[in-house]
C-alpha positions in Angstrom: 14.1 59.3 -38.2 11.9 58.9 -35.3 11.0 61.5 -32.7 11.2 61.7 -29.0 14.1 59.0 -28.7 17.6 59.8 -27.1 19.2 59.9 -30.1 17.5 62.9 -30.8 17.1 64.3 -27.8 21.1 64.2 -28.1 21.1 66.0 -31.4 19.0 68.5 -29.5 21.6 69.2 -26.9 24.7 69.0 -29.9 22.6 72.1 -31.7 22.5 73.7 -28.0 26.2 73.5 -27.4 27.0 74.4 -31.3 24.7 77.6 -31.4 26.5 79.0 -28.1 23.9 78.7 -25.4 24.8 77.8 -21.8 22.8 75.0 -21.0 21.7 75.5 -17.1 19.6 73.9 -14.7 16.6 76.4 -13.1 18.5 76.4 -9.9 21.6 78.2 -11.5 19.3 80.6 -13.8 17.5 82.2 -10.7 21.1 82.7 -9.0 22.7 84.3 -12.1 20.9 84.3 -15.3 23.5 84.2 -17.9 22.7 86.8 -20.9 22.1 83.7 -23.6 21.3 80.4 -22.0 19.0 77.2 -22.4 17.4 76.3 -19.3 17.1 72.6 -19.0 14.1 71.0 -16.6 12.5 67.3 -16.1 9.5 66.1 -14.6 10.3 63.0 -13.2 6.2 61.7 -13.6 7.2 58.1 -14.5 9.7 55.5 -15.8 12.7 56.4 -14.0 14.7 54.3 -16.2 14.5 56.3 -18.5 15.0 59.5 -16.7 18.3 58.2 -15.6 19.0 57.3 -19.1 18.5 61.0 -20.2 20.8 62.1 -17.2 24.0 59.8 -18.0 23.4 61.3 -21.4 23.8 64.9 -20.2 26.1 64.5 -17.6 28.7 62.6 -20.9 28.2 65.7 -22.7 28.7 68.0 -19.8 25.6 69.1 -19.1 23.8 69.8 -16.1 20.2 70.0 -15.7 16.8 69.9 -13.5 15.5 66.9 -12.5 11.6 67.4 -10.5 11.0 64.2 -8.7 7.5 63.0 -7.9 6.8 61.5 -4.5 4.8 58.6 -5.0 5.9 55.0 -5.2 7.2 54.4 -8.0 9.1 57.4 -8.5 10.1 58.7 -5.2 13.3 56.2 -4.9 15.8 56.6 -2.6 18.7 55.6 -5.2 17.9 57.6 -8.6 17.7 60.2 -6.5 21.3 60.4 -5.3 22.6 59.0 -8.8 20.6 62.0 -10.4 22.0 64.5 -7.7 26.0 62.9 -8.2 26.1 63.6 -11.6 25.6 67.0 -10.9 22.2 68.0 -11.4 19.6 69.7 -9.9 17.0 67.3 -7.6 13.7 69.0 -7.6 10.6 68.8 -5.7 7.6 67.9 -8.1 4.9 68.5 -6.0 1.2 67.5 -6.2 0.1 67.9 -2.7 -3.3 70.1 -3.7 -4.5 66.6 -5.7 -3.4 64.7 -2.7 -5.5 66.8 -0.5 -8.7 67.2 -2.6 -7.9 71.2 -2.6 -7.8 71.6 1.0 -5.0 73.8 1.3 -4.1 73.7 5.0 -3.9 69.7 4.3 -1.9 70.4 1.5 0.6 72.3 3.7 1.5 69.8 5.6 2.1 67.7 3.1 4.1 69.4 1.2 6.4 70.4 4.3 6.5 66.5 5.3 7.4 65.5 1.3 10.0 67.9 1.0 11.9 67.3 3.8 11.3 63.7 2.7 13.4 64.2 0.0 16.1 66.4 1.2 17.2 63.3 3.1 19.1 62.6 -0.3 19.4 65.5 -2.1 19.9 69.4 -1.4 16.6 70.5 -2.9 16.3 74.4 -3.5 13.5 74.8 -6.5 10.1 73.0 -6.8 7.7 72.8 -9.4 3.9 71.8 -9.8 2.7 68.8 -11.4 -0.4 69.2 -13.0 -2.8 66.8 -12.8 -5.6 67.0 -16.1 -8.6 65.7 -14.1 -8.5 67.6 -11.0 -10.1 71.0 -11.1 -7.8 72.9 -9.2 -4.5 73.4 -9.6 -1.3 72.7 -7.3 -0.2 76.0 -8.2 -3.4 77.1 -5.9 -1.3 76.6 -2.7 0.9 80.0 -3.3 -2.1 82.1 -3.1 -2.1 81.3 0.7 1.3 80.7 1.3 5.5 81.7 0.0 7.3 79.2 -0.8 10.6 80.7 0.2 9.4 80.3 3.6 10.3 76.6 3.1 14.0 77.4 1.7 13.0 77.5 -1.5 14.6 79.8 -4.2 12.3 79.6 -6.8 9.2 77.6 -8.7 9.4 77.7 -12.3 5.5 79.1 -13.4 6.5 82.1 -10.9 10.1 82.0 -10.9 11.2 82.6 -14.4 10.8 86.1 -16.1 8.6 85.2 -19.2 8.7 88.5 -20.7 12.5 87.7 -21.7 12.3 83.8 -21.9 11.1 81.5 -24.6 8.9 78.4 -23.0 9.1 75.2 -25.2 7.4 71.8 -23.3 7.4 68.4 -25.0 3.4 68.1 -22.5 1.6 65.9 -24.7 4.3 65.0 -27.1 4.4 67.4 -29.2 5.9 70.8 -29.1 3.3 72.9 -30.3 -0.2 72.1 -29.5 -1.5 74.3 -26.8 -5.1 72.5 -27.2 -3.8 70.1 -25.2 -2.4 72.0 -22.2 -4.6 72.1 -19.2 -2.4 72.7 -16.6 1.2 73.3 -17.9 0.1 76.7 -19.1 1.4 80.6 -18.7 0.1 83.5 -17.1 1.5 86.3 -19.3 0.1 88.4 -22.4 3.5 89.7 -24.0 7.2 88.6 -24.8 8.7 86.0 -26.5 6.3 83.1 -26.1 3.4 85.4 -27.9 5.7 86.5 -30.2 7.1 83.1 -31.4 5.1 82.7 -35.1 7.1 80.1 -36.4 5.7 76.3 -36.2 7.1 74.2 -33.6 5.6 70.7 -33.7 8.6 68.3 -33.7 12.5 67.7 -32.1 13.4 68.7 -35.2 11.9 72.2 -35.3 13.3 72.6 -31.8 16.4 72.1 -33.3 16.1 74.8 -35.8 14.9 76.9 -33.9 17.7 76.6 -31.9 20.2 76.7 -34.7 18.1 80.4 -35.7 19.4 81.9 -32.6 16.6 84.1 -32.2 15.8 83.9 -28.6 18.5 84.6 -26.3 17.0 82.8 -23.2 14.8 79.5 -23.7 13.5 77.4 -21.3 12.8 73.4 -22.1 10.9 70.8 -20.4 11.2 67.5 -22.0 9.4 64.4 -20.0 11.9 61.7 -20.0 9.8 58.6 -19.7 8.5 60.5 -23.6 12.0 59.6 -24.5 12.5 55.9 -25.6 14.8 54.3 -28.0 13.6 51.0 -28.2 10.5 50.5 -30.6 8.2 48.8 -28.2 8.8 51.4 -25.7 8.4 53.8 -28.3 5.4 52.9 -29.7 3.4 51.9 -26.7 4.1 55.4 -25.4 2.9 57.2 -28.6 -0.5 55.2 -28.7 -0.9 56.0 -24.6 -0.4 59.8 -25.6 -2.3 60.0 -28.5 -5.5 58.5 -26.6 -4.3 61.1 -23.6 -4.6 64.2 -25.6 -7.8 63.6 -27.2 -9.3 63.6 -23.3 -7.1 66.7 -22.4 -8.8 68.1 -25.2 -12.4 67.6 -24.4 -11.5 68.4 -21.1 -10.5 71.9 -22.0 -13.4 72.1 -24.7 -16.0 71.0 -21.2 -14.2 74.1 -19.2 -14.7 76.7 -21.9 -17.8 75.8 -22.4 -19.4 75.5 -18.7 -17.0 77.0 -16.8 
């Protein structure tokens, strides 16, 4: 059976529900982190379609989840917004305002101030979350160093937010599950916990799934990419060619770091 379709990003959330976890959005963790719990979160990067798709889906099975919204044109619209935020999930700010700005960070400030109030005109927005951007050679995480961003009335942003020492991080970034080669920005800062001792191999949905079924973290945190999520074949294969050509780059970009820095 094929990967990275709603189908089985359905069986995923059955083998949530079945082995006991409380599946939450990041929003609800940081208020009250509940002893055994998946933590749900979406970048909203592209095809909204299909992020929609993946939010009916959750919100039939009673689930409730974080949605990061982009704001750029073809992401930032007014109507997914709401529909994401009436079914009872969490609207996000997915911010790239350091790429935006060419790494000026004063610029970067007042964009960020202008795009989130942008989008609490349709949704109450309490948690955002960096996009990372392969090519640029900072990172929009950069902005914190100068600045809080609970000074915005924010609660949380999920690379600082989460305690990492007690959860498990699992990200679908370059569609796969496992390869860390890959990863140039969507990366953690921590040497010890679960995520350094996790030993078993996670590539696919599947795995995930087992994983899952094992019980052997009590708090997980997963980031699946909607518009990675496709059940239609042309969809689905155009997006597995696009990624497979976009990972060999991230890779030599990485390789090009390492080696000069």
């Amino acid at each position: 059976m094929r990967d990275f379709t709603l189908f089985k990003y359905k069986e995923l959330l059955e083998a949530i529900l079945r082995a006991d976890y409380i599946p939450v959005p990041v929003r609800d963790h940081l208020a009250a982190p509940a002893k055994r719990c998946v933590i749900l979160r979406h970048d909203v990067d592209r095809e909204v379609g299909r992020n929609l798709a993946m939010a009916r889906l959750e919100h039939s099975m009673g689930i409730r989840s974080t949605y990061y919204f982009r704001h750029v044109k073809d992401v930032f619209i007014p109507g997914a917004i709401r529909d994401v935020a009436a079914m009872g999930h969490e609207v996000g700010f997915h911010y790239e305002v350091m790429d935006k700005a060419k790494g000026d960070k004063q610029k970067a400030m007042e964009i960020f101030k202008q795009e989130l109030e942008d989008l609490r005109r349709y949704a109450d927005v309490t948690t955002a979350c960096m996009h990372g951007n392969p090519l640029a050679p900072w990172s929009n995480r950069d902005l914190w160093e100068d600045y809080d961003f609970r000074d915005f009335g924010l609660t949380g942003e999920p690379y600082f937010s989460l305690d990492y020492s007690k959860v498990l991080y699992l990200t679908d970034t370059g569609r796969t599950w496992a390869d860390r080669k890959i990863r140039v920005k969507d990366i953690l800062d921590e040497s010890d916990g679960p995520n350094c001792r996790l030993t078993c191999n996670v590539r696919t949905t599947d795995d995930v799934i087992e994983l899952v079924r094992s019980r052997e973290f009590t708090q997980i945190c997963i980031l699946a990419h909607p518009n990675r999520w496709c059940d239609g074949m042309a969809g689905w294969t155009k997006e597995l060619v696009m990624q497979n050509l976009k990972n060999v780059g991230k890779a030599g970009i990485i390789v090009y770091r390492k080696t000069f820095g």
